[in-house]
C-alpha positions in Angstrom: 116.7 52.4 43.9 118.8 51.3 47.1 120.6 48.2 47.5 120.9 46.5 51.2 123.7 44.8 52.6 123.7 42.9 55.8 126.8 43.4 57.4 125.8 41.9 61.1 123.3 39.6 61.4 121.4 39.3 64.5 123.8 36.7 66.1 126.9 38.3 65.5 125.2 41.8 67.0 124.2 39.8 70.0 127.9 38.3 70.0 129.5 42.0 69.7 127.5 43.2 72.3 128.9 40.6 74.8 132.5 41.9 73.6 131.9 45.2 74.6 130.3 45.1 77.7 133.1 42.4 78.7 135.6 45.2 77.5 134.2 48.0 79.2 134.4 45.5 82.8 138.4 45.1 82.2 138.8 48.9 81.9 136.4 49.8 84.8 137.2 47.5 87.5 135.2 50.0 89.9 131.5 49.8 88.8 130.1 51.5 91.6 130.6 54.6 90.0 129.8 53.4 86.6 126.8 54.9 84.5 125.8 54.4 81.2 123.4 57.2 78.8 122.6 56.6 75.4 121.5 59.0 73.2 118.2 58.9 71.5 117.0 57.3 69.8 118.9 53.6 68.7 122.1 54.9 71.1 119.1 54.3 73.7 118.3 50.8 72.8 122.0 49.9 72.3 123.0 51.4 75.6 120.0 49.3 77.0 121.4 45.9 75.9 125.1 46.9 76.9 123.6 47.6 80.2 121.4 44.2 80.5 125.1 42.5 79.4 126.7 44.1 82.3 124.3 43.2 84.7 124.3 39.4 83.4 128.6 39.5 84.2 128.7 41.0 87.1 124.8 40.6 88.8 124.4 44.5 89.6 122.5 47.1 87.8 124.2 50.2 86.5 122.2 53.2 86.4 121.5 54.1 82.7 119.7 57.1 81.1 118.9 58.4 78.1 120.0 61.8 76.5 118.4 64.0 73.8 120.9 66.4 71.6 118.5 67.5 69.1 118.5 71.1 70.8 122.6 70.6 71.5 123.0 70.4 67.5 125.2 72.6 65.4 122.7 71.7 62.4 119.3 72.8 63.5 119.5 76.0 62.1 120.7 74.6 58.7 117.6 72.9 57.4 116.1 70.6 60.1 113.2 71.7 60.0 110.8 70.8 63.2 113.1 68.9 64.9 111.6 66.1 66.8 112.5 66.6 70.7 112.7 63.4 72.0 112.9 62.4 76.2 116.1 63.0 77.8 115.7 61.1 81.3 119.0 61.3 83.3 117.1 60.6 86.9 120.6 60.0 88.3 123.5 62.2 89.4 126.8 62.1 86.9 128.4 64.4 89.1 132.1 62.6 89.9 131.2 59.6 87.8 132.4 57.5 84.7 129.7 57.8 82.2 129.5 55.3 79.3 127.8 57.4 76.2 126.7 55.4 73.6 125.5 55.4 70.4 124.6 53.1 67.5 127.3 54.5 64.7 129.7 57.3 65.1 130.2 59.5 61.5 131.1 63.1 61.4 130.8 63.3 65.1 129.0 66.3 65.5 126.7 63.7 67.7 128.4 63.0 70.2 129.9 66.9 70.2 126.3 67.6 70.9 126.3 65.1 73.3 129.0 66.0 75.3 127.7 69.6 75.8 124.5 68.4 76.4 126.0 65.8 79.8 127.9 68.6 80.6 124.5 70.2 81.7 123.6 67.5 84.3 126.8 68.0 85.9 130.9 67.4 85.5 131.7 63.4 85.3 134.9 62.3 86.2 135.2 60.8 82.8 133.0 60.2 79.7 133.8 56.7 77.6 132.6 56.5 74.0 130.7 53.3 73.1 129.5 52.7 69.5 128.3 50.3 67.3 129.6 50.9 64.0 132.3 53.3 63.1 132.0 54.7 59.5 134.8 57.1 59.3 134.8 60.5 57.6 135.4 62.4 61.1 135.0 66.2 61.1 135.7 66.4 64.6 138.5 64.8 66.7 136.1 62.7 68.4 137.2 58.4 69.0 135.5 56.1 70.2 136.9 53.8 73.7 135.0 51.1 72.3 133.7 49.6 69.0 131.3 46.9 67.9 132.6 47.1 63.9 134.4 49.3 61.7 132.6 49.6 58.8 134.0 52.0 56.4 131.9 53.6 53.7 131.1 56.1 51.0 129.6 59.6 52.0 127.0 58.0 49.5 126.5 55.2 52.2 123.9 55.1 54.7 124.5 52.3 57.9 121.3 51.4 59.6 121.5 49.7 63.0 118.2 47.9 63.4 117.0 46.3 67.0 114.1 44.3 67.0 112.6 46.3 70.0 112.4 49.1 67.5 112.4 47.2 63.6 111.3 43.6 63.9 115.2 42.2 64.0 118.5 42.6 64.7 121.0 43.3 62.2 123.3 46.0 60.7 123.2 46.8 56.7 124.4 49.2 54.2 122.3 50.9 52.1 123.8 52.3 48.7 121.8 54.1 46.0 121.9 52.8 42.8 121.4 54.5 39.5 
């Protein structure tokens, strides 16, 4: 049996969301060459409202895009079986820019390790920013984040689930824990 805990309700997500995309305006003055990719699948969606955020502060679009990293993993040959290839669709050039990665929660960070190889193939960025939701802890890699909704630590026995009502019904972030 597992036991849910909300730890954001859809208000407070909504509120965070705001925070960051004000904070990622103070250190980018220069948005013009300002992109933003989030990684499939919820990294997407979050990357989506960041960017709808932005574009309500400053009245410009950024270009955003969406990465895949399932065939970037270090994992895939350890017991994912069938991997689900999702759409990457970066229909913009990242050469010489800032790019704004994001992602929903940040663990291990193998992720965003994949992640980074995988930008690396659309071209060299003048600099790659880090945007998450939650950060869980229990780093493997030296991988940390420029920008963070909540820190949320956890057990290894601990699942956090971001949920966005484009994707789950609602918006909130929980805990999930296994009990005996």
């Amino acid at each position: 049996m597992e036991k849910e805990t909300q730890v954001i309700d859809a208000e407070i997500l909504n509120r965070t969301i705001n925070r960051m995309a004000h904070e990622i305006l103070e250190r980018n003055k220069d948005t013009g060459n300002l992109v933003i990719v989030g990684i499939q699948t919820r990294g997407y969606y979050f990357a989506q409202r960041l960017s709808q955020k932005i574009k309500e502060i400053i009245g410009q679009d950024l270009p955003l895009g969406a990465l895949d990293i399932t065939l970037y993993r270090d994992d895939t040959s350890s017991g994912i079986k069938n991997p689900i290839v999702k759409k990457t669709d970066i229909s913009f050039d990242i050469q010489d820019k800032k790019v704004i990665l994001v992602d929903e929660v940040i663990f291990t960070g193998r992720t965003i390790r994949a992640a980074l190889d995988a930008l690396i193939d659309f071209g060299r960025p003048r600099g790659i920013q880090l945007a998450v939701m939650v950060d869980r802890g229990h780093r493997e890699l030296p991988i940390k984040p420029d920008y963070v909704g909540k820190n949320v630590p956890t057990s290894l026995e601990e699942k956090i689930i971001v949920r966005f009502a484009e994707l789950d019904g609602k918006d909130e972030i929980i805990i999930v824990r296994s009990e005996a």
